[in-house]
N, C-alpha and C positions, 0 to 999 in steps of 0.2 A: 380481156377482163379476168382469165384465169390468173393471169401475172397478180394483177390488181388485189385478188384474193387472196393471193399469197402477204400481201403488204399488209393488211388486217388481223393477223396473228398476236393473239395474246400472249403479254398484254398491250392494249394498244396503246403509244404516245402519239400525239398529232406530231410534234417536230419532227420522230424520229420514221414516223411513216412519208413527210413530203424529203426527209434526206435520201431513203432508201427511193421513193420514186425518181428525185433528180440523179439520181449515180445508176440508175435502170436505164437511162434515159439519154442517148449517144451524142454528148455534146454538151451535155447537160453538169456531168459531175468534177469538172477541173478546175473551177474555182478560179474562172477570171485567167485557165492557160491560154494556150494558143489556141489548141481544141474547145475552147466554149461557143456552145452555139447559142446567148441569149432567146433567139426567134423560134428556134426549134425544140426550146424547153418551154419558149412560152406556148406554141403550140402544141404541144406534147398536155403540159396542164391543163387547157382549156379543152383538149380531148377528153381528157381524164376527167373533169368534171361533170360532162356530157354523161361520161359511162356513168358515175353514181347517180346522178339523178336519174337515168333509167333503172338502174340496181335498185334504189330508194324506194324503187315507183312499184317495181316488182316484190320488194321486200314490205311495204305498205301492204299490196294485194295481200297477200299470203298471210300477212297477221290479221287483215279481216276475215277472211277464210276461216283461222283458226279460230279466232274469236265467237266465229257462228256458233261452228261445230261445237265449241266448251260450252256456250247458252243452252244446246240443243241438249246435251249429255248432262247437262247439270238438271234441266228441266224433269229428265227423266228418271235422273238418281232422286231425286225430291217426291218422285212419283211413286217410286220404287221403297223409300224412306215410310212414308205412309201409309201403305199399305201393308208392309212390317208391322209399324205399332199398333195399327187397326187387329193384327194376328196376333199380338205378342197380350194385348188388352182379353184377347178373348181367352186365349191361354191361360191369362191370369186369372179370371171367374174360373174359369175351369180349376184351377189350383187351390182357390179358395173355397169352391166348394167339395172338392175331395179332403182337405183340412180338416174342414168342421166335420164331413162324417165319420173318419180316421179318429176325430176326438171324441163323438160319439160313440162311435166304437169302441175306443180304449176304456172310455169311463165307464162303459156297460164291464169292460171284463174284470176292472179292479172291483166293482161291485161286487161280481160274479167273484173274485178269490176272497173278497173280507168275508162274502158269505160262507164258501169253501170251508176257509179256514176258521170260520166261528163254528163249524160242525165239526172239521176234521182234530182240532186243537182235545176240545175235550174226547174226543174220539182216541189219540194217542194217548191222551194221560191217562185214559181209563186200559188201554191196551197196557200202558206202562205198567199202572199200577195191578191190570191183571199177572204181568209177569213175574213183579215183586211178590203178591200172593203167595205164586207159584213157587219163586225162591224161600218166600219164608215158610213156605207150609214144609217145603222139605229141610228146612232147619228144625222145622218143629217135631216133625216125624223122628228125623235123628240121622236120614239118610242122605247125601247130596246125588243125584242121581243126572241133572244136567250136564249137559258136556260143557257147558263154560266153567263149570265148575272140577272135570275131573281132567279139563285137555290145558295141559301145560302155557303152550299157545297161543290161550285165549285170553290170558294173566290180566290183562288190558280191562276186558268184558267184567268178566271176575269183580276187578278192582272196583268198577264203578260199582255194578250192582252191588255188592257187600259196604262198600259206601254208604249208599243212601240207606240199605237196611239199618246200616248201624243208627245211622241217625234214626231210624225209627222206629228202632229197639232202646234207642233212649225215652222215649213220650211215653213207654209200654209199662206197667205197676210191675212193680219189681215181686211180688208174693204170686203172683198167678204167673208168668212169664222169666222167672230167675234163668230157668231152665237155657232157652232159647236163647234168652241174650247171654248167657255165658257160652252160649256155641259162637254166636254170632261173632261175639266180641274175640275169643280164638280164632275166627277164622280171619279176622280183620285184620288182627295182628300176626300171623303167618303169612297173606297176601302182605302188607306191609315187609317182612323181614325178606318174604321173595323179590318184591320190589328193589330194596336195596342191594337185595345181593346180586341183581339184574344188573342196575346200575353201578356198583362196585367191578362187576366183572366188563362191562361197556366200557368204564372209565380208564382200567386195564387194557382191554385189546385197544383206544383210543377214535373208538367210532362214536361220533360226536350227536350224532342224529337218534343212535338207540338213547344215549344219555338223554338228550334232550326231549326225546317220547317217553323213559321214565321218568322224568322229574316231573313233567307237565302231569301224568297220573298222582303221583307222591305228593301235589302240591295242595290235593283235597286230604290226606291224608293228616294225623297225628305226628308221625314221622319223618314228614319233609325236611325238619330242621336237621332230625339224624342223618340223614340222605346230605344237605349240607356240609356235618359235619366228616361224613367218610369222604367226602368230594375236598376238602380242607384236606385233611388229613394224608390222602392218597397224593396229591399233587405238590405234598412237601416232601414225598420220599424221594431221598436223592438229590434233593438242590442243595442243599447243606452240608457240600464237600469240599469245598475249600476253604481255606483259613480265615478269609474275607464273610464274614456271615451280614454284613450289608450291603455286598455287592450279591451276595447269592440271593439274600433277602428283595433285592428290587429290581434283577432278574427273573426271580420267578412271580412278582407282581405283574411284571410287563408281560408275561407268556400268561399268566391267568385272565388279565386282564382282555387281552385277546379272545380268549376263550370262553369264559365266564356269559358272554351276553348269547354265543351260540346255542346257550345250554341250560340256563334257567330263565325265568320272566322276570325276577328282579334281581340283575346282575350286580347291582349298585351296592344291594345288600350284603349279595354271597363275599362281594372280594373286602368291605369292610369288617366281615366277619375274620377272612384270610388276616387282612391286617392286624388285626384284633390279637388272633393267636400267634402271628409271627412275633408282634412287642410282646406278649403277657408271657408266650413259652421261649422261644428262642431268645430273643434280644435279652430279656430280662436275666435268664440264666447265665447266658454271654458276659455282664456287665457285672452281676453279681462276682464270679470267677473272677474278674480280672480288678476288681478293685477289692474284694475281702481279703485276697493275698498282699494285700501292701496297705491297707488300711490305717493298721498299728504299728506299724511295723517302719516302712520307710513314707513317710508325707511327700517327698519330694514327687516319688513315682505315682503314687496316689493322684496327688492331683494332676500328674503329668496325664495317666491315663480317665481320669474323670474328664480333664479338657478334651479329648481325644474321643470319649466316648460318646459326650453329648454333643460337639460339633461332627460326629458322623453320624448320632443317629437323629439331629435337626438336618443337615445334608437327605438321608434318605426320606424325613417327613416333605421335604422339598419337593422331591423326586415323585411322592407319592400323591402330590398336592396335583398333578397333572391327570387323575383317574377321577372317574365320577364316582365317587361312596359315598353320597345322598345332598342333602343342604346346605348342614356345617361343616365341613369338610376340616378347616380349620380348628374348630374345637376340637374336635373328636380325636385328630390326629396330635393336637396338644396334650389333650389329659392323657393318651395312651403314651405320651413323652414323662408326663407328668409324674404318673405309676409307677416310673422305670428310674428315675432319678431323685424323688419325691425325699427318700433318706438319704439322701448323701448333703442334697441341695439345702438342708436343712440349716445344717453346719459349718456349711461350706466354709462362709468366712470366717471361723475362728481357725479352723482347721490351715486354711492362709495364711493368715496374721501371726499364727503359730509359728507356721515352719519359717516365714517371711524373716520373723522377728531369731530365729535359733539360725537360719540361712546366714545372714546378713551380721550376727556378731560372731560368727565361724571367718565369715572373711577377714573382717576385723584383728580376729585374734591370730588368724595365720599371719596377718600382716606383716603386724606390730613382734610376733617370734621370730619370723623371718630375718628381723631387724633386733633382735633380741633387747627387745627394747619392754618395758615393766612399765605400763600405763600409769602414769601419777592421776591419783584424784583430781578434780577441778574442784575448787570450796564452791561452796555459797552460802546466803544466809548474809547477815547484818555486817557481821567482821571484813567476810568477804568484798562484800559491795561498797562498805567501807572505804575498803583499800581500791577497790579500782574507782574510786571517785575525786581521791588522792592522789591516782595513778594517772590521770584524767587530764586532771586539773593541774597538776605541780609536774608532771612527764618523769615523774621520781620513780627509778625500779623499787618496789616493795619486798624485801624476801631477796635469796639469792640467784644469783643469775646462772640459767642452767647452761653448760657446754653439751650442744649437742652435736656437736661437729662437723655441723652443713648440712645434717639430716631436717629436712623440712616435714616427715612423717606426713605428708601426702602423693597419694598414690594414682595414677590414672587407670592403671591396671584396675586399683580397688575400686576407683571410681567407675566404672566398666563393666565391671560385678556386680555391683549394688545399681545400677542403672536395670542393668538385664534384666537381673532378678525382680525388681521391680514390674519392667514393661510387659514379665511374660505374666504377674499379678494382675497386671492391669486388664490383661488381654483376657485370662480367666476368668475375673471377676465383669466382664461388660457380657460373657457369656452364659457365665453360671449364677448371676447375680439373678434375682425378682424385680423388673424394672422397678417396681417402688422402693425397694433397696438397694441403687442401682450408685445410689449420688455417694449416700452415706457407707455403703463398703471400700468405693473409692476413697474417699476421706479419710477412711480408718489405714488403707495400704499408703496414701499418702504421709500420714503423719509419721508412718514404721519408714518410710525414706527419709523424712527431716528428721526426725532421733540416730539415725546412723550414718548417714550421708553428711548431715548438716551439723551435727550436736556433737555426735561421737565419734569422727573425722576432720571437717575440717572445722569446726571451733576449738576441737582440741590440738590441731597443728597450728590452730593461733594461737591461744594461751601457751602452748610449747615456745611457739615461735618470739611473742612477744617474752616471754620467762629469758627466752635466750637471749635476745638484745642484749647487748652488754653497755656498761655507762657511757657516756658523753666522752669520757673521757680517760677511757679503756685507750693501750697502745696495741695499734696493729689488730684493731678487733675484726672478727670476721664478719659482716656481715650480709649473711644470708637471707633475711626476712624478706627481702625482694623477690628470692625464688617461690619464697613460701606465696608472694602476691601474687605473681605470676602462676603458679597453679592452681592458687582458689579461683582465682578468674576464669582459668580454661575451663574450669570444675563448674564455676557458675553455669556458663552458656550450656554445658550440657546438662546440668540440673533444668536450666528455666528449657529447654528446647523439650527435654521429657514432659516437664508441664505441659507446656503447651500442645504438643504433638500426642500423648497418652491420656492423661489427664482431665485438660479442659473438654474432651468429647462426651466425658461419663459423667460432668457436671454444669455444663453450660447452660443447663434450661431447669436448675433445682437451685434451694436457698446454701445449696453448701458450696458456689460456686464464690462467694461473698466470705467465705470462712474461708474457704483454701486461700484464695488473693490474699486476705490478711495476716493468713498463716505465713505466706511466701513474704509478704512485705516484711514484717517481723523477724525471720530471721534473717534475712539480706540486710536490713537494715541497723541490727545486733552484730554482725560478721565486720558488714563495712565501719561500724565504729572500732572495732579495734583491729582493721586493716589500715584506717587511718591514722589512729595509735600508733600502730606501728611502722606506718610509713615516716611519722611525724619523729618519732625518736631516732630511725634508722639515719634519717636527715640529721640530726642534732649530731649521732656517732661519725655522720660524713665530717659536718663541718669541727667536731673535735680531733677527728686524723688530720684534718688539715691544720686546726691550729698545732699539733704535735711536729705534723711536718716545717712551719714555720719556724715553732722553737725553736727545731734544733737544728733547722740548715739557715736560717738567718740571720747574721750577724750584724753589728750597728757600726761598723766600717764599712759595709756594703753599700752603706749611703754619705758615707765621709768617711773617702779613702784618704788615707795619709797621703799618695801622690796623686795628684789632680790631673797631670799632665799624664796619666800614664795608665788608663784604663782600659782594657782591651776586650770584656765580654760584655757583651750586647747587651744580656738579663742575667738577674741573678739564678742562685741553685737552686733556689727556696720557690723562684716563681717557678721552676721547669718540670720541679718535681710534684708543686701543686695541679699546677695545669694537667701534667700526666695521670692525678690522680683524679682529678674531674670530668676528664673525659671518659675515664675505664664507666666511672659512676653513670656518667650521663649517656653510655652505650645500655648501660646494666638497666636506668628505668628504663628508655626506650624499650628494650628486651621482655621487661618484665609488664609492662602495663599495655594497655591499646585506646586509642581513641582520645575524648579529652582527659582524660586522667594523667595520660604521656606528660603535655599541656600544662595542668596544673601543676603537679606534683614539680619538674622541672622550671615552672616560676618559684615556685618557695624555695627549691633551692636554692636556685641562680638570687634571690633578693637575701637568701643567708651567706651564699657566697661572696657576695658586694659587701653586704654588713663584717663580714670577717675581712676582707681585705681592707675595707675602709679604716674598718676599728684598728689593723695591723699598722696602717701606714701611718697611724696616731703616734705611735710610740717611738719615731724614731726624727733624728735632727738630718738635716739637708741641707748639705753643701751644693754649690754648682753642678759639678759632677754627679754628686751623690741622687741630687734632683731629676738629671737627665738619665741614671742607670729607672729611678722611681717610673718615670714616666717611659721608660720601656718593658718594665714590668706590666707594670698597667695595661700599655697595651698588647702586652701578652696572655692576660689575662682576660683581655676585651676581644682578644681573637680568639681564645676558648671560647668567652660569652657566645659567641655567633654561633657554636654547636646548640648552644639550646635553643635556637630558633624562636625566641621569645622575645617581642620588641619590648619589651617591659626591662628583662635582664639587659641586654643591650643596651638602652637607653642608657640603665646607671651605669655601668662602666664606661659609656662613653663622655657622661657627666664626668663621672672620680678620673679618667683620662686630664681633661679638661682643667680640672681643680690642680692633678700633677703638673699644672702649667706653670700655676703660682710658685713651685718649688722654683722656677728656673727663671722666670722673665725679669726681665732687667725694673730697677725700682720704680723709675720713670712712664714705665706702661701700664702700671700694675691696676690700676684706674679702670683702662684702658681692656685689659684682658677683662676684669671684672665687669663689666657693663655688657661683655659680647653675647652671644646667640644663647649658648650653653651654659652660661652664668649667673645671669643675668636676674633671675627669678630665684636664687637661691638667696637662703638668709644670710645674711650679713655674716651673723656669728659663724655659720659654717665656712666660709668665704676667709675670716679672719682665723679661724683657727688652723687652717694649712698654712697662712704665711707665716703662722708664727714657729713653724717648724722648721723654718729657714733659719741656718745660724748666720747669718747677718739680719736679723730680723730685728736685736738688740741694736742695731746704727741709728739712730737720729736721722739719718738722711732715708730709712725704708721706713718707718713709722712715722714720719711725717708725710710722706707718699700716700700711702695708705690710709692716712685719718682721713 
């Protein structure tokens, strides 16, 4: 049975307890060997079973057993439970009735002290007011003979009781009593001057506790606020040694601040008083110094040091915004901002707009001597507008054309300067400005950029520029107006990016936000009319070198050569020297423009370029030969076209290609060519007028083709 108990070890499985029995079990655990004894495992089990059920039988006993005993013990603890709370109930009367007498008792004794003290109250004040008596009768006399009065010591004592005399040397008729209250009132005011000189000297050796027992005396007095002020006073000596006077200035805030609550009852007050006198004495003096010396004198540093001064001493109002000195914290600390900038801030913006406007035609004029170059006036007025409407309309130079010699007189350097100078305007003016004159000072430094950035720069390197265009029909002219386009452009984007990025912040939520836009529209829109003037004629000078280079390297044997059989180059001179000049061209807009501009400006050419070819190939007669040199010009011309990347350009030359057909196809087809893909849709008359450029065009046998 002990085996058996070993086989019941947690945890238990049924399977794994009848394997563990058959492999105990001699005969029992080979699984069908030789050694299996079925009979003797069956007997082996049916023993085994026998043993549990006496186990079970036994194991049953004993949990009744225990089950008695738990009834019996429970019965008892139950027993045992109530007669507890039977004790704990009694307990509790008893608890409640020592409560109620304890409360009776207490309320008998507060009766017992409101009476006390309804005797003892008047009891002391009349003690009190015997004392005072006693003080005043020896003010009256003339003698002080107390020792609170003659022991140094006692200064404390002193102070009250001369205190309250005072006060009641005020109530007292001035004609019977002069006497007494003139003692009084000296003695009041010497305990007074001892006080502070107590706390002057406390303040000195830095024992915090005497300070703070004289103030608290002081604080009944007339002189507290003096006591305040030597307490100010004293704790500025010595911060004020470094060049930095607002970093010494909100250092010694932060160590007072500390300090300040140890040592008077309303700390709040004493340190905004501190504040008080660090802007009104120090800062004040500070700022005055440093802007009176350059006032008149040089503007630039002036307002270099006014930016300088008012965002360090808004920086330190910052700083100081984190101490408790009372309610408005903000106000207070504003108007003492206010006091200290109040005349400069006045003026500010003219004072600006001033040196802005002397800045700004300084750069100018170095420029322009640099380049030793003598500003021409720009006209205006009726004659003027006149002529650029003539100028306009008809692309007729008016007036002489200036040689400037590739100088486009804009500057990015200059443009760079006058941006600067501007954003460091911008940046003063969003700081030293009165929000409600925040939009319109803006405005004002805005428009001093578009007069010299815009007006007196690059309007005037256009009018230069276009004056310099030279005619249609100038040889070998230079022209430069391209580069001039190419840098208004660069000049744009950082004009419109300062807008954007300086500008629109200082005006985005005011009605001058709707005035600057239209300002900026206006003159972009005045600029690019005569960038397109001038794009439009610089075109016109392209396509005149070309017909110049035509002139004179094209001749009219080039297309009927006296030997037919005997032609050996490919294209003519005329076309190789064009095509080299079109493409220099069509490098130079790309260079000069971006985006669609590149685009446009490159179809007007390219449809002036066709128009001149086409017009060219009008004026000359076509033999066989002559027809097939045409039509490889053409398409040497059509293989330029493809640099412009315009399917528009393209197109026509590969139409005029097309048309150079007519030069060569035999009479019989001609029908034939003309009906096809690329012909097809063109007029007749154009169609007719290339064949007739054919010298057999006069045969009866190709006009009857043709009709």
């Amino acid at each position: 049975m002990a085996a058996a108990a070993e086989l019941f070890e947690e945890p238990f499985v049924a399977d794994e307890y009848i394997e563990r029995l058959a492999w105990r079990t001699p005969g029992g655990g080979s699984r069908g060997g030789e050694a299996f004894d079925p009979k003797r495992l069956l007997e082996e089990f049916v023993n085994h079973i026998q043993e549990l059920q006496v186990m079970d039988e036994r194991i049953q006993r004993k949990v009744e057993k225990l089950e008695q005993q738990c009834q019996k013990e429970a019965k008892e603890f139950a027993k045992k439970v109530q007669e507890l709370q039977k004790s704990n109930q009694v307990a509790f009367q008893h608890f409640q009735e020592l409560d109620e007498h304890i409360s009776y008792v207490a309320t008998k004794v507060c009766h017992l002290g409101d009476q006390l003290e309804g005797v003892n109250t008047p009891r002391q004040r009349a003690v009190e007011a015997q004392k005072l008596m006693k003080y005043f009768n020896e003010f009256l006399d003339g003698e002080l003979k107390s020792d609170v009065f003659t022991n140094s010591e006692k200064i404390k004592e002193a102070a009250d009781i001369i205190q309250k005399l005072h006060l009641i040397a005020q109530e007292l008729p001035f004609d019977r009593f002069s006497e007494v209250k003139s003692k009084i009132a000296s003695k009041y005011h010497d305990l007074e001057c001892q006080l502070i000189q107590e706390f002057t000297s406390a303040q000195r050796r830095g024992e915090i506790s005497r300070m703070r027992e004289v103030a608290a005396v002081l604080l009944h007095f007339k002189g507290y606020s003096h006591c305040v002020d030597v307490y100010i006073k004293q704790c500025q000596e010595g911060a004020f040694l470094r060049n930095d006077v607002f970093e010494d200035a909100a250092i010694l805030c932060q160590r007072v601040n500390k300090q300040v609550g140890e040592v008077f009852s309303n700390p709040e007050t004493v340190l905004a008083k501190l504040i008080q006198n660090i802007f009104e004495v120090k800062l004040q003096i500070y700022v005055k110094d440093q802007l009176e010396e350059h006032r008149k004198s040089d503007a630039e540093q002036y307002l270099k040091n006014l930016y300088d001064l008012y965002t360090r001493t808004t920086n330190l109002s910052s700083k100081l915004m984190e101490f408790n000195l009372g309610t408005d914290k903000q106000t207070f600390l504003s108007k003492l901002i206010k006091s200290i900038f109040i005349s400069y801030l006045e003026n500010y913006i003219e004072v600006e707009i001033g040196y802005l406007k002397s800045r700004s035609a300084m750069i100018l004029q170095r420029y322009y001597d640099s380049k030793n170059h003598q500003k021409r006036s720009i006209g205006t007025g009726g004659i003027q507008d006149l002529k650029e409407r003539i100028r306009q309309r008809t692309n007729l130079p008016l007036g002489p054309s200036i040689d400037t010699h590739g100088e486009t007189f804009l500057s990015q350097e200059v443009v760079v300067n006058l941006l600067q100078e501007t954003k460091q305007a911008f940046e003063r003016c969003h700081r030293l400005s009165d929000p409600s004159d925040l939009p319109k000072n803006a405005f004002r430094i805005f428009s001093m950029l578009v007069e010299f950035l815009c007006t007196e720069h690059i309007d005037y390197a256009l009018e230069t520029g276009l004056a310099g265009i030279p005619s249609s029909d100038s040889k070998n002219a230079n022209l430069y107006f391209l580069d001039v386009v190419h840098q208004a452009n660069t000049i744009f984007h950082l004009f419109d990016k300062q807008f954007n990025d300086h500008l629109m912040p200082l005006i985005s939520s005011s009605p001058k936000l709707s005035e600057c836009l239209q300002k900026k529209k206006d003159i972009i829109e005045q600029m690019e009319v005569k960038l397109d003037m001038g794009i439009d004629r610089t075109l016109n000078c392209m396509i005149g070198q070309m017909k110049h280079i035509l002139a004179a390297e094209q001749k009219k044997t080039d297309f009927k050569p006296e030997d037919e059989n005997n032609v050996l180059i490919q294209y003519t001179n005329a076309c190789v020297k064009v095509c080299s000049y079109v493409r220099k061209q069509v490098e130079k807009i790309r260079n000069s423009m971006d985006g669609k501009n590149v685009d446009t400006v490159l179809m007007e050419l390219g449809v002036r370029f066709h128009r001149l070819i086409y017009e060219h190939l009008q004026q000359y007669s076509y033999s066989c030969m002559g027809g097939m040199l045409a039509i490889c010009d053409v398409a040497e011309y059509r293989k330029c076209a493809k640099d412009f990347k315009i399917a528009l350009v393209l197109q026509l030359f590969d139409t005029l290609h097309a048309l150079c057909n007519l030069l060569v196809v035999a009479p019989d087809n001609l029908k034939q060519v003309c009906s096809g893909e690329q012909l097809a849709n063109l007029d007749k008359n154009i169609l007719h007028s290339f064949v007739q450029l054919r010298v057999d065009y006069r045969s009866a046998r190709l006009a009857r083709h043709f009709s």
